[in-house]
py3Dmol code that shows the C-alpha trace and the ligand (Angstrom):
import py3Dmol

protein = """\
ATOM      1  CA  UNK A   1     -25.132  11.953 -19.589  1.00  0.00           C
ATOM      2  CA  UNK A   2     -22.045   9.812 -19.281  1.00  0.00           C
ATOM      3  CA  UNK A   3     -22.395   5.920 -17.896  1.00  0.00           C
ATOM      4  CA  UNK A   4     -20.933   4.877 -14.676  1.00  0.00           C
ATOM      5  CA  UNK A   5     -17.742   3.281 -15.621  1.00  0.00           C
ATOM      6  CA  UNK A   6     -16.084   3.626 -13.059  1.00  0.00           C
ATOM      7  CA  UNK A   7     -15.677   2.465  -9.386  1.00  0.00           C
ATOM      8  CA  UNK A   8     -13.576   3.471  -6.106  1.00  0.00           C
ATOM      9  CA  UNK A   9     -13.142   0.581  -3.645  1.00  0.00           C
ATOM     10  CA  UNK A  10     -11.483   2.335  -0.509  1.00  0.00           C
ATOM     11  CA  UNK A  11      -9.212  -0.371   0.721  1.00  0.00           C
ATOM     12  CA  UNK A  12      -6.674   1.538   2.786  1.00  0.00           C
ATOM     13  CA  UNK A  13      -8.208   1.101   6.736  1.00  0.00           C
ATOM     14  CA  UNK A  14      -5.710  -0.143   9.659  1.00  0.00           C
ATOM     15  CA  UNK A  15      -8.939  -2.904  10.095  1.00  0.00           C
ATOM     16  CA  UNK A  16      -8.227  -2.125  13.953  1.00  0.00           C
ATOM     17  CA  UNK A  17     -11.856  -3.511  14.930  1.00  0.00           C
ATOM     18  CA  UNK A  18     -10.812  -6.722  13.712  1.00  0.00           C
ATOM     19  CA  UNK A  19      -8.041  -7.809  15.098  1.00  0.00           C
ATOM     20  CA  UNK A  20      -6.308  -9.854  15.613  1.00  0.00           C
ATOM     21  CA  UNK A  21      -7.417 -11.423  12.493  1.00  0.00           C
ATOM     22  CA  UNK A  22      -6.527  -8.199  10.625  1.00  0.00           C
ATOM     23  CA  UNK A  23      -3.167  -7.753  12.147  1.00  0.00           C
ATOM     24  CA  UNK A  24      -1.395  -8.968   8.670  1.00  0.00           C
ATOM     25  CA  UNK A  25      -5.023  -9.985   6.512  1.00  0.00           C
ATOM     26  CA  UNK A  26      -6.691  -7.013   4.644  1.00  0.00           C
ATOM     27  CA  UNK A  27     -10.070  -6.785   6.663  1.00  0.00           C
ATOM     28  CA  UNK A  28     -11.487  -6.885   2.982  1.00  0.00           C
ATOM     29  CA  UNK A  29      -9.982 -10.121   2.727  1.00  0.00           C
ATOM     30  CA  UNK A  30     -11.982 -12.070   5.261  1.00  0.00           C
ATOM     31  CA  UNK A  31     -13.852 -14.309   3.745  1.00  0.00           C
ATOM     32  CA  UNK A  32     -18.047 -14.716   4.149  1.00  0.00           C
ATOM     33  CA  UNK A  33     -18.754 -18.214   3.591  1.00  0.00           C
ATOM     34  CA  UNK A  34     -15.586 -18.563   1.091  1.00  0.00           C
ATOM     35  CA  UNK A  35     -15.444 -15.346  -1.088  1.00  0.00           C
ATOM     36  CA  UNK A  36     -13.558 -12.664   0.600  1.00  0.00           C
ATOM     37  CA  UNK A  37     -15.532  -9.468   0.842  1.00  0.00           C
ATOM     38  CA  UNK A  38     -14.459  -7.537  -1.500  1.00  0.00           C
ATOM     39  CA  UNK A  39     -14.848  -9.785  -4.291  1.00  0.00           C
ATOM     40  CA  UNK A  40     -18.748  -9.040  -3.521  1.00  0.00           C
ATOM     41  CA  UNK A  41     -17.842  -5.609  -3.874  1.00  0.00           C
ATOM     42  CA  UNK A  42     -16.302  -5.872  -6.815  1.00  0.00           C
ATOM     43  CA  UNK A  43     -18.801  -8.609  -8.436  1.00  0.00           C
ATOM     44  CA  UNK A  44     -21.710  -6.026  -7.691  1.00  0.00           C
ATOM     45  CA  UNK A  45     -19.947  -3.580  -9.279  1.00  0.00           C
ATOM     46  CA  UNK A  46     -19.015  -5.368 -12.571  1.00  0.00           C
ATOM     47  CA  UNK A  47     -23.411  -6.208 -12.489  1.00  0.00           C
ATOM     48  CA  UNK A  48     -23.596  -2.610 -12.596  1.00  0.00           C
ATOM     49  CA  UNK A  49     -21.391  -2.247 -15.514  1.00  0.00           C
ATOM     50  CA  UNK A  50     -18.578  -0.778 -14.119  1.00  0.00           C
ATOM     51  CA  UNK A  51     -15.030  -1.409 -16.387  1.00  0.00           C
ATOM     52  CA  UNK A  52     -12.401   0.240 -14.294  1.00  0.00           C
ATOM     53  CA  UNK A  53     -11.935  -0.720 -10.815  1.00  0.00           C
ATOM     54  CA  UNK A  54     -10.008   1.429  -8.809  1.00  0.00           C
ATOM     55  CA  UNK A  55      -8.734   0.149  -5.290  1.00  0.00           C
ATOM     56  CA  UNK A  56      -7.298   2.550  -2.840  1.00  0.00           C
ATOM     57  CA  UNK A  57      -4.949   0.692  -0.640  1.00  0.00           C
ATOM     58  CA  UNK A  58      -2.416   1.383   2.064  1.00  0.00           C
ATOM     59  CA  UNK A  59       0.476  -0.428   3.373  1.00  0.00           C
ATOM     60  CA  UNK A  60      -0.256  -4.628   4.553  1.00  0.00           C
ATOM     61  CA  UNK A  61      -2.728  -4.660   1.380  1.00  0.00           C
ATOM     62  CA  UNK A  62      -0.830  -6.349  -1.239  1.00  0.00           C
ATOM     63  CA  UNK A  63      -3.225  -9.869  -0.861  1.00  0.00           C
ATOM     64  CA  UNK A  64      -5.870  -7.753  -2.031  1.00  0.00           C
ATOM     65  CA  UNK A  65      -3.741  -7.279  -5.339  1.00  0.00           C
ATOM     66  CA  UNK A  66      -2.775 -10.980  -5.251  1.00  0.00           C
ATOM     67  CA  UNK A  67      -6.301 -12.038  -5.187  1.00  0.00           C
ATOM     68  CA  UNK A  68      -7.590 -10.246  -8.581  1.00  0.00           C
ATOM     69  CA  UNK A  69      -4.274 -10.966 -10.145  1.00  0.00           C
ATOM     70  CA  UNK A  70      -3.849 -14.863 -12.539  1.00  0.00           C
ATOM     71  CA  UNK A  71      -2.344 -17.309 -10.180  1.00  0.00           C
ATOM     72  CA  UNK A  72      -1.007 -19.366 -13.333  1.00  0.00           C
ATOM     73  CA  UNK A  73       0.263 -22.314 -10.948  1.00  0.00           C
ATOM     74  CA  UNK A  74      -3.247 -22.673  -9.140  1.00  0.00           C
ATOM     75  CA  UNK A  75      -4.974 -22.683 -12.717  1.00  0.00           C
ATOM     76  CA  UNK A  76      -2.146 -24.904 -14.021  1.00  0.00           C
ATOM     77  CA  UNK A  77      -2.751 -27.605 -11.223  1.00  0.00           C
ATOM     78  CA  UNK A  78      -6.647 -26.996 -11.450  1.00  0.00           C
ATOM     79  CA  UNK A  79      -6.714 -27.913 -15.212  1.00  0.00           C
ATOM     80  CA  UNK A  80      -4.271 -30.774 -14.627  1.00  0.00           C
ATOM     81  CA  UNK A  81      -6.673 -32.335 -12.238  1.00  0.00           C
ATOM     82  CA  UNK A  82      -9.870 -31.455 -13.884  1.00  0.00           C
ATOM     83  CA  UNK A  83     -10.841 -29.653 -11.170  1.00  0.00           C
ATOM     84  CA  UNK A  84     -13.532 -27.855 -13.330  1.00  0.00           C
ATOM     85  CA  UNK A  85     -15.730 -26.854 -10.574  1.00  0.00           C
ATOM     86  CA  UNK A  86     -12.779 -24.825  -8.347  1.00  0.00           C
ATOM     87  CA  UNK A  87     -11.386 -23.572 -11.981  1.00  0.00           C
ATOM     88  CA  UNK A  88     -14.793 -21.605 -12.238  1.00  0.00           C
ATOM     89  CA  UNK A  89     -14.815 -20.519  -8.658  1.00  0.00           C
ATOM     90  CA  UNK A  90     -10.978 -18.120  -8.760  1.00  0.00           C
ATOM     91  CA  UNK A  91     -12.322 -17.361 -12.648  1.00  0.00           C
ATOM     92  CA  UNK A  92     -14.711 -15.714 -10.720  1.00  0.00           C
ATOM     93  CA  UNK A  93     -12.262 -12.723  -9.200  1.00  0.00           C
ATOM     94  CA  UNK A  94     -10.276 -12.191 -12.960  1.00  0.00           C
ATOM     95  CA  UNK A  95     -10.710  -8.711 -14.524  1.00  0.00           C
ATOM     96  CA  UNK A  96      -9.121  -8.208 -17.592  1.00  0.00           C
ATOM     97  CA  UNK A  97      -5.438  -6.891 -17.851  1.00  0.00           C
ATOM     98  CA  UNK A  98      -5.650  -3.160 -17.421  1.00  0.00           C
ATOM     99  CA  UNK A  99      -9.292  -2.832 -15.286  1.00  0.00           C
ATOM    100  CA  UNK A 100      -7.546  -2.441 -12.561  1.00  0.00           C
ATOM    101  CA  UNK A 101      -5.714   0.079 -10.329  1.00  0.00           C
ATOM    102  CA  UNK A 102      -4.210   0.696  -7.536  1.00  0.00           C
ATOM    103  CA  UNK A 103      -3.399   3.741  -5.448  1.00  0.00           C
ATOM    104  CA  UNK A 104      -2.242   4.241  -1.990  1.00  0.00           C
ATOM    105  CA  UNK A 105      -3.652   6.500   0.567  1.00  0.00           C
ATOM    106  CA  UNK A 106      -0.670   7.153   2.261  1.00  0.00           C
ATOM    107  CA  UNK A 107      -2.405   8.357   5.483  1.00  0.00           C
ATOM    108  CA  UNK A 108      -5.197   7.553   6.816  1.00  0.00           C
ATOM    109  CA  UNK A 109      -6.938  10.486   7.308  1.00  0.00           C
ATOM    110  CA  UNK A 110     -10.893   9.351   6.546  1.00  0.00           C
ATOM    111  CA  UNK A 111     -12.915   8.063   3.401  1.00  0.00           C
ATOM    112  CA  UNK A 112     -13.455  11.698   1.731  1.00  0.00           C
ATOM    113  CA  UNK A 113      -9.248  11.790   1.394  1.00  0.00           C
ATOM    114  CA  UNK A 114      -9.483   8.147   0.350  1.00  0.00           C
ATOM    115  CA  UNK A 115     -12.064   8.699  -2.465  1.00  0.00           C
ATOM    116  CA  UNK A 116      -9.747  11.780  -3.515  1.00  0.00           C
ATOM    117  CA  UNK A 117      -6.397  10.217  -3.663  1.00  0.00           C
ATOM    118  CA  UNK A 118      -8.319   8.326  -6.276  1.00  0.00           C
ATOM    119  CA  UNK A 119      -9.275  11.625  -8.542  1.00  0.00           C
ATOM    120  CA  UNK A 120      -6.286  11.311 -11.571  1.00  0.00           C
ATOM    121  CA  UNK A 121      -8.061   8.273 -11.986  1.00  0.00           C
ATOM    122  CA  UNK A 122     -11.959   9.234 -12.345  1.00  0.00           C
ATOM    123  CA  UNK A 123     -10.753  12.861 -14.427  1.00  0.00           C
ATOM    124  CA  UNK A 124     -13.940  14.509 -15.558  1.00  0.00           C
ATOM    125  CA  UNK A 125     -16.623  11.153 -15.270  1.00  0.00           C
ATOM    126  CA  UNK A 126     -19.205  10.586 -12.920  1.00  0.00           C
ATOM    127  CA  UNK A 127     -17.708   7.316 -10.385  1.00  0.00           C
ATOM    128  CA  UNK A 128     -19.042   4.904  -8.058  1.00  0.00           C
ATOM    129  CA  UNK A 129     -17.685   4.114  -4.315  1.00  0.00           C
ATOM    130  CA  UNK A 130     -18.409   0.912  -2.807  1.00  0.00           C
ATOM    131  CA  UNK A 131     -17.262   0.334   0.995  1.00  0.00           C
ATOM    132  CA  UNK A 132     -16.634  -3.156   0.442  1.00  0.00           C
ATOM    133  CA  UNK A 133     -17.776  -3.621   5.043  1.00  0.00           C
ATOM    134  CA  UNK A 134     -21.449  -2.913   3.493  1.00  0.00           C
ATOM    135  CA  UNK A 135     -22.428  -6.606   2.884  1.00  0.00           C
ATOM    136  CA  UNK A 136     -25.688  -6.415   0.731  1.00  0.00           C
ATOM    137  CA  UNK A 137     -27.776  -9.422   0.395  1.00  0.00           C
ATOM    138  CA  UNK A 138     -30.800  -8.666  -2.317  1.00  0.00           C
ATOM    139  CA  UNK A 139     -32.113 -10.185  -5.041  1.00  0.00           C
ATOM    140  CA  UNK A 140     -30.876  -6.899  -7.411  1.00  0.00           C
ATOM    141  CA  UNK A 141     -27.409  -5.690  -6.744  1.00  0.00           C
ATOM    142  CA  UNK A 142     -27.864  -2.395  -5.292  1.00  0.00           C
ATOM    143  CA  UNK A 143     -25.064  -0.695  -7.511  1.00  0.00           C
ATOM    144  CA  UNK A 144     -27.116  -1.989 -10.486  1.00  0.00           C
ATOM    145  CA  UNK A 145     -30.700  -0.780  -8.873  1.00  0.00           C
ATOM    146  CA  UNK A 146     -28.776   2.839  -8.315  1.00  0.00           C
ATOM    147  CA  UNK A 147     -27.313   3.410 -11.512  1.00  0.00           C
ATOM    148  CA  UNK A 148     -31.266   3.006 -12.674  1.00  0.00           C
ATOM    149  CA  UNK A 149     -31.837   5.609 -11.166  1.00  0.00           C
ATOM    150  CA  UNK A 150     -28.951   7.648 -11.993  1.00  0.00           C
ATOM    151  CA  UNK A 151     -29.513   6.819 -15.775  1.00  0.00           C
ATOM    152  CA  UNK A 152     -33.395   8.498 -15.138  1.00  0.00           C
ATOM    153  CA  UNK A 153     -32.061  10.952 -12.800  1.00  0.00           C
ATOM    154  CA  UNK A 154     -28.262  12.174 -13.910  1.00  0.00           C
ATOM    155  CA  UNK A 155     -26.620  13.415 -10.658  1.00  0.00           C
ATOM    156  CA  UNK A 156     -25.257  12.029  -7.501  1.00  0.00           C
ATOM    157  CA  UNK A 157     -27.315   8.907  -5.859  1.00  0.00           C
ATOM    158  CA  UNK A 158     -26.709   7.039  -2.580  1.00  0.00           C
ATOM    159  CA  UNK A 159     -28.237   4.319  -0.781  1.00  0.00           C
ATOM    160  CA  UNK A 160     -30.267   4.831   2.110  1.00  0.00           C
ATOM    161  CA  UNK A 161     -31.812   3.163   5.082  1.00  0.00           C
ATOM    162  CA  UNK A 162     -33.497   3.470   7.971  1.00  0.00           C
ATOM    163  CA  UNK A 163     -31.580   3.130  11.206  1.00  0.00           C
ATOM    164  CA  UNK A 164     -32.800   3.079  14.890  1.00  0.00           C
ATOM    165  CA  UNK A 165     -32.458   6.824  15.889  1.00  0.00           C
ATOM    166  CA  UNK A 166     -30.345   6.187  18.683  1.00  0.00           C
ATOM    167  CA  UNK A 167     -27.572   4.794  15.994  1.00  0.00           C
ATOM    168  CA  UNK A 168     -27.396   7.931  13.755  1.00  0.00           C
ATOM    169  CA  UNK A 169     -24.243   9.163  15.137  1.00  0.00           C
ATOM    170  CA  UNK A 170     -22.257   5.974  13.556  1.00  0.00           C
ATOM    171  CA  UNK A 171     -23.877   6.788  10.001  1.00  0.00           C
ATOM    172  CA  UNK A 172     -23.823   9.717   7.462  1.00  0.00           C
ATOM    173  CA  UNK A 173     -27.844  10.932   7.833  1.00  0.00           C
ATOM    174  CA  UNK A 174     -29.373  12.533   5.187  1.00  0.00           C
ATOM    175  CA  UNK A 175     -32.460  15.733   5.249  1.00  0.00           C
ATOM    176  CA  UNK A 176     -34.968  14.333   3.032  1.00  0.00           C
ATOM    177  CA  UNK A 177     -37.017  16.339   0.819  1.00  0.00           C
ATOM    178  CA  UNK A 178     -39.608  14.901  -1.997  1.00  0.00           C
ATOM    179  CA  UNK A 179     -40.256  11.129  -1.474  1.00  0.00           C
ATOM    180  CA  UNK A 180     -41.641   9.070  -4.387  1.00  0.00           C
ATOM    181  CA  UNK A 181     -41.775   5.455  -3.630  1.00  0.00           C
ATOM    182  CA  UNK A 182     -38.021   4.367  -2.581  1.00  0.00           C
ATOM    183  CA  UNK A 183     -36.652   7.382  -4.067  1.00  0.00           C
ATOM    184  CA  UNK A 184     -35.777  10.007  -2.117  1.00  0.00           C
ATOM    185  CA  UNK A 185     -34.777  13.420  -2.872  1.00  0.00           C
ATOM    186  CA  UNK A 186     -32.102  14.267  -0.539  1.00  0.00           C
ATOM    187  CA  UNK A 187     -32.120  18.083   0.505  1.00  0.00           C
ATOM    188  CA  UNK A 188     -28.814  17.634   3.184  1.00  0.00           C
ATOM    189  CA  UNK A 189     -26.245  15.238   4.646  1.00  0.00           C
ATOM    190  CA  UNK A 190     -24.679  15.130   7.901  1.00  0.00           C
ATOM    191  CA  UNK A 191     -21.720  12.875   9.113  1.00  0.00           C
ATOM    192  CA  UNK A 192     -22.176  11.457  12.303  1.00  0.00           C
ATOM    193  CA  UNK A 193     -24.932  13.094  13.914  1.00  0.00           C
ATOM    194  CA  UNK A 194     -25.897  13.197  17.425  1.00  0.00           C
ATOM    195  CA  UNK A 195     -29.429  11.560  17.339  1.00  0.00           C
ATOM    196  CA  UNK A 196     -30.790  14.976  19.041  1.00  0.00           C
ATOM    197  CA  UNK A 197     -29.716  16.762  15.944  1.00  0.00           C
ATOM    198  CA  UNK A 198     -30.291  14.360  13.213  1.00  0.00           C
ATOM    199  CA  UNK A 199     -32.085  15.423  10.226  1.00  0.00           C
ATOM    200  CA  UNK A 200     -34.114  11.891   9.974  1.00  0.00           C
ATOM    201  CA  UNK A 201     -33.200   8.291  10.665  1.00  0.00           C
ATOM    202  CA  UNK A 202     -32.228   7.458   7.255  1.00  0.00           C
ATOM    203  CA  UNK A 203     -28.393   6.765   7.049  1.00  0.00           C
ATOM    204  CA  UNK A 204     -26.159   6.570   3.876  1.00  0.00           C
ATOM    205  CA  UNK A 205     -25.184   2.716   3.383  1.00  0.00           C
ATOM    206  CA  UNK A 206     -21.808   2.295   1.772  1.00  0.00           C
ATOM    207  CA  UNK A 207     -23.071   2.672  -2.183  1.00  0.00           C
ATOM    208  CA  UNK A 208     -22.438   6.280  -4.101  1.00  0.00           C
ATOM    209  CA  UNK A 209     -22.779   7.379  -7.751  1.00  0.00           C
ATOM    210  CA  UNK A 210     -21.187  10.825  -7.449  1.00  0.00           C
ATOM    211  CA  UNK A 211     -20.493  13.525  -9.908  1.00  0.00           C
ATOM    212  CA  UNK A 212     -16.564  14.537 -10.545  1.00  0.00           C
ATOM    213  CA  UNK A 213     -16.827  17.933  -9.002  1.00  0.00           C
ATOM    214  CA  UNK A 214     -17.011  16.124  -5.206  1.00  0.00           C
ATOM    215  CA  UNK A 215     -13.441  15.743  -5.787  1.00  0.00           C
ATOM    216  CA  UNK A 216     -12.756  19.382  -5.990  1.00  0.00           C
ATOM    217  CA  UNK A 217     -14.657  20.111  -2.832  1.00  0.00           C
ATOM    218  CA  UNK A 218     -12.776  16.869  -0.912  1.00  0.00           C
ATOM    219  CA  UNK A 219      -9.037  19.048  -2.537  1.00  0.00           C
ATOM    220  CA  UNK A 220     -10.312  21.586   0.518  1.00  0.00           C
ATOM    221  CA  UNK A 221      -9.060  19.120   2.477  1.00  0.00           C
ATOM    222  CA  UNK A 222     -11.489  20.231   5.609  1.00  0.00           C
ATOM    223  CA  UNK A 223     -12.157  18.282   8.794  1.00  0.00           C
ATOM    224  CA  UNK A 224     -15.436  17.233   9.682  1.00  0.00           C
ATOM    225  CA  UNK A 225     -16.405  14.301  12.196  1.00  0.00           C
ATOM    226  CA  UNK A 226     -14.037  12.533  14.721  1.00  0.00           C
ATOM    227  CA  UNK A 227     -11.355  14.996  12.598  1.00  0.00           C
ATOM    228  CA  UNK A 228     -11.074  12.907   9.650  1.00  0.00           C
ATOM    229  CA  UNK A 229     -11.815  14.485   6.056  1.00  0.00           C
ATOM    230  CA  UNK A 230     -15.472  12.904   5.542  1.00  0.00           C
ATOM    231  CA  UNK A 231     -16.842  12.205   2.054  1.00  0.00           C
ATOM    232  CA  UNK A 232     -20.604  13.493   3.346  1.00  0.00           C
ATOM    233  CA  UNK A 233     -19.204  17.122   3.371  1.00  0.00           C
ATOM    234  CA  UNK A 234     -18.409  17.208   0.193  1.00  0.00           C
ATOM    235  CA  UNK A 235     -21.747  15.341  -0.882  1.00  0.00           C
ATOM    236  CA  UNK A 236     -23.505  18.475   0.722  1.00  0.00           C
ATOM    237  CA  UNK A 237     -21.638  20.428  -1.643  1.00  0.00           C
ATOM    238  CA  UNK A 238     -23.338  19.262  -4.159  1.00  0.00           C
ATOM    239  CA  UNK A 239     -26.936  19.452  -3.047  1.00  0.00           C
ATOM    240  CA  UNK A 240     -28.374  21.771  -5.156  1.00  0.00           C
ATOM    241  CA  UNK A 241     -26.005  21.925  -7.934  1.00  0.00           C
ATOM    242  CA  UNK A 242     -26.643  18.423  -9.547  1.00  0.00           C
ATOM    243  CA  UNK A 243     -29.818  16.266  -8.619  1.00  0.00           C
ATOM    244  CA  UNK A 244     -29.113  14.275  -6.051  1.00  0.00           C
ATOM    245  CA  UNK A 245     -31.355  10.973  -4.728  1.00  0.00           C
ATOM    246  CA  UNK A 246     -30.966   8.827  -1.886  1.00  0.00           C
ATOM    247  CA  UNK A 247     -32.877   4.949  -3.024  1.00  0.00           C
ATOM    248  CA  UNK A 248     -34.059   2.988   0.149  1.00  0.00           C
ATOM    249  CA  UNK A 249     -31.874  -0.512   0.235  1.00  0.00           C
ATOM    250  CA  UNK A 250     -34.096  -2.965  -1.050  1.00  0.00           C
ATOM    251  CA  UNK A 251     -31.563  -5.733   0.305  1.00  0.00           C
ATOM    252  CA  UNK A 252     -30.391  -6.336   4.094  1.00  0.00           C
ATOM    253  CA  UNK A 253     -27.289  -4.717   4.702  1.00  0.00           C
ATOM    254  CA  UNK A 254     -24.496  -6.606   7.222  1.00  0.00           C
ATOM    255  CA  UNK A 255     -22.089  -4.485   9.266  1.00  0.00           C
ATOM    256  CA  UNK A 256     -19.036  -6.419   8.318  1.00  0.00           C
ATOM    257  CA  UNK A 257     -16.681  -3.962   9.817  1.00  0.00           C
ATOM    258  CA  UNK A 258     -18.533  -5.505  12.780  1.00  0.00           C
ATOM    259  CA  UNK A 259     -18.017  -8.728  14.497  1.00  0.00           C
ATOM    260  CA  UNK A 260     -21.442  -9.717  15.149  1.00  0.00           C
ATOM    261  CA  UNK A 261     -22.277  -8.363  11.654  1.00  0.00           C
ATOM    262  CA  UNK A 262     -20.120 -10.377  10.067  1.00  0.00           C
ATOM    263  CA  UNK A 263     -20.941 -13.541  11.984  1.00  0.00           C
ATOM    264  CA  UNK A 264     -24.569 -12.427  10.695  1.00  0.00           C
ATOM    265  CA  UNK A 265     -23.888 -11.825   7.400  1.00  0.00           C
ATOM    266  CA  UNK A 266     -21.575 -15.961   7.267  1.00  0.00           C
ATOM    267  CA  UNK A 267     -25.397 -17.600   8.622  1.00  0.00           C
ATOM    268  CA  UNK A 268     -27.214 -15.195   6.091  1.00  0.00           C
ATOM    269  CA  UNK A 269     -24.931 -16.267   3.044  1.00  0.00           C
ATOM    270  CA  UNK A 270     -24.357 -19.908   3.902  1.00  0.00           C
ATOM    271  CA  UNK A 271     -28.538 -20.647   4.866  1.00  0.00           C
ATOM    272  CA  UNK A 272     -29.036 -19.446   1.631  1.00  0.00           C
ATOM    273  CA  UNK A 273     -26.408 -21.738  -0.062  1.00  0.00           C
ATOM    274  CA  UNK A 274     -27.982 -25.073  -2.148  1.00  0.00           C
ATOM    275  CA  UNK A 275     -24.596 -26.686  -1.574  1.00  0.00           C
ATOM    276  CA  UNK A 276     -24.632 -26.236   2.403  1.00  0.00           C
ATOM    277  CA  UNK A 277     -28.023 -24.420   3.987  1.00  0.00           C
ATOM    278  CA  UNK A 278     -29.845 -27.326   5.265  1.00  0.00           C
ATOM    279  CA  UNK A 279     -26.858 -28.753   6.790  1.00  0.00           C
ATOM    280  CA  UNK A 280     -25.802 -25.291   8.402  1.00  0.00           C
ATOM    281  CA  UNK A 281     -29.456 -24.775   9.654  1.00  0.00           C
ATOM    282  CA  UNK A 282     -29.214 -28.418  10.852  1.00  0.00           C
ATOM    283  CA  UNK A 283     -26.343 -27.364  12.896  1.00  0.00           C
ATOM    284  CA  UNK A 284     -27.120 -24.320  14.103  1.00  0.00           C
ATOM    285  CA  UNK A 285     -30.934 -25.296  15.718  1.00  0.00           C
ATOM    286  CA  UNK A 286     -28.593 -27.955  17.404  1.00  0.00           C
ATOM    287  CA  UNK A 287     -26.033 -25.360  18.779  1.00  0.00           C
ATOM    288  CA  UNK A 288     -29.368 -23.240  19.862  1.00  0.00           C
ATOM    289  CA  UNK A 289     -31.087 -25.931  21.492  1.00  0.00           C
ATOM    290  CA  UNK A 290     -27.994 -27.091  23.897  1.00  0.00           C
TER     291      UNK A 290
END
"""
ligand_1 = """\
16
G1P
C -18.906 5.572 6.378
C -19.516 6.910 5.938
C -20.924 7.064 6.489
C -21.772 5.866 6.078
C -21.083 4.555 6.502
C -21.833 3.350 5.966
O -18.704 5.610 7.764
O -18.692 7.964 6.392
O -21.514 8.254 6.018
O -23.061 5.974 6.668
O -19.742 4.486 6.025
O -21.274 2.173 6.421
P -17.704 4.613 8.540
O -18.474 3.345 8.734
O -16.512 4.446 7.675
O -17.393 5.294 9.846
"""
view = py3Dmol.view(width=600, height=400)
view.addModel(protein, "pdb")
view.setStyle({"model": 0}, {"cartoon": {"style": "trace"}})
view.addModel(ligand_1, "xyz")
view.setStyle({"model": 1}, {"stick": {}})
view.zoomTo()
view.show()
């Protein structure tokens, strides 16, 4: 069975529910507490022993690129002051020369074409995608908990949870089949359901291990829900020919695509920060008590 070396960040959306904060920031760049979100995307994925990272950007996304590349004047200044502390916190987002790619989606036409305009890249090995909007808080990284499971199972793996029922139409649902503790054998998907046809209330949060033959199904090229090309289709492909699992979050997962979510997933981070939860918690029974 081959490791998981490799990941797919899809970084190309217009960010149109944010704006106007997005109107020249990558949505992936907005910072919870002070790390922009994809760096937890990324930092989850290194956990899980991923070595190439492969970002699939559009046009506007070029901070993204900025932000994992050496900023030799920053460092310069840092080590000048002694400014160990703030030196350790940009190491943080350094890969190593060559780890790193970048490919454009050059129109947006949904996450399944996303994932495939990455598929030169991944060849012939299995590949994680991590929708960076999917803020996971957990003591395990999830990536790391579902390549576990891939490494007992082989095959495709996503991560699942349970969603009010009224709400499966803004998730990909799954049809389970054998349950065995969190694992979940997963028996059909289905993008965007209407919660009087759903399959079950347990929707597909942003984490995939898939096998390379998704990519020849997503070369079809196919429409599926609000007409984009939707990476679920193609999963359903490969029910049956490859084990496939879905593994109940363990974590709490923010909507950061959201604004609410976000704001919800800033409180969540910073409360559980040594360096500022008290203080925030301080503040924020005072805001709630005015
Ligand atoms: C995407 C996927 C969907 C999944 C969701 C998780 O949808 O298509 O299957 O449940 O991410 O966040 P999007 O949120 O891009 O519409």
């Amino acid at each position: 069975m081959k490791p998981v070396r490799k990941a797919i960040f899809p970084v190309g959306g217009l960010g149109t529910r944010f704006l106007p904060a997005t109107k020249a920031l990558p949505k992936e760049m907005l910072p919870v507490v002070d790390k922009p979100l994809i760096e937890y995307a990324v930092e989850e994925a290194r956990a899980a022993g991923v070595e190439e990272f492969i970002f699939v950007t559009g046009r506007g996304k070029s901070a993204i690129e900025d932000h994992f590349d050496n900023h030799q004047e920053l460092e310069r200044t840092l080590t000048e002051r002694g400014k160990e502390t703030e030196l350790g916190l940009i190491n943080g987002s350094k890969l190593q020369p060559g780890q790193i790619a970048y490919v454009r989606q050059m129109s947006p036409l949904g996450l399944g074409h996303a994932v495939w305009c990455a598929r030169n890249l991944i060849g012939d090995e299995p590949f994680a995608v991590l929708l960076a909007d999917d803020l996971i808080k957990s003591d395990k990284p999830t990536l790391v908990e579902m390549v576990e499971v891939y490494e007992e199972h082989g095959g495709n793996v996503v991560s699942l949870m349970e969603v009010p029922h009224e709400h499966t139409s803004r998730y990909g649902v799954v049809t389970p089949g054998a349950m065995k503790g969190e694992l979940v054998e997963i028996e059909g998907l289905v993008e965007k359901p209407d919660p009087a046809d759903a399959p079950s209330n347990l929707a597909i949060v942003g984490r995939y291990i898939l096998q390379p033959q998704v990519m020849t199904y997503l070369g079809e090229g196919k429409s599926g829900a609000g007409n984009e090309i939707q990476l679920t289709d193609s999963m359903l492909e490969l029910v049956g020919q490859s084990p496939f699992h879905g593994l109940r979050l363990s974590g709490r997962r923010f909507d950061c695509g959201n604004k609410v979510g976000f704001l919800e997933a800033g409180i969540a981070f910073g409360l559980d920060r040594p360096d500022m939860g008290a203080e925030l918690r301080d503040r924020i029974s005072a805001l709630l008590s005015e």
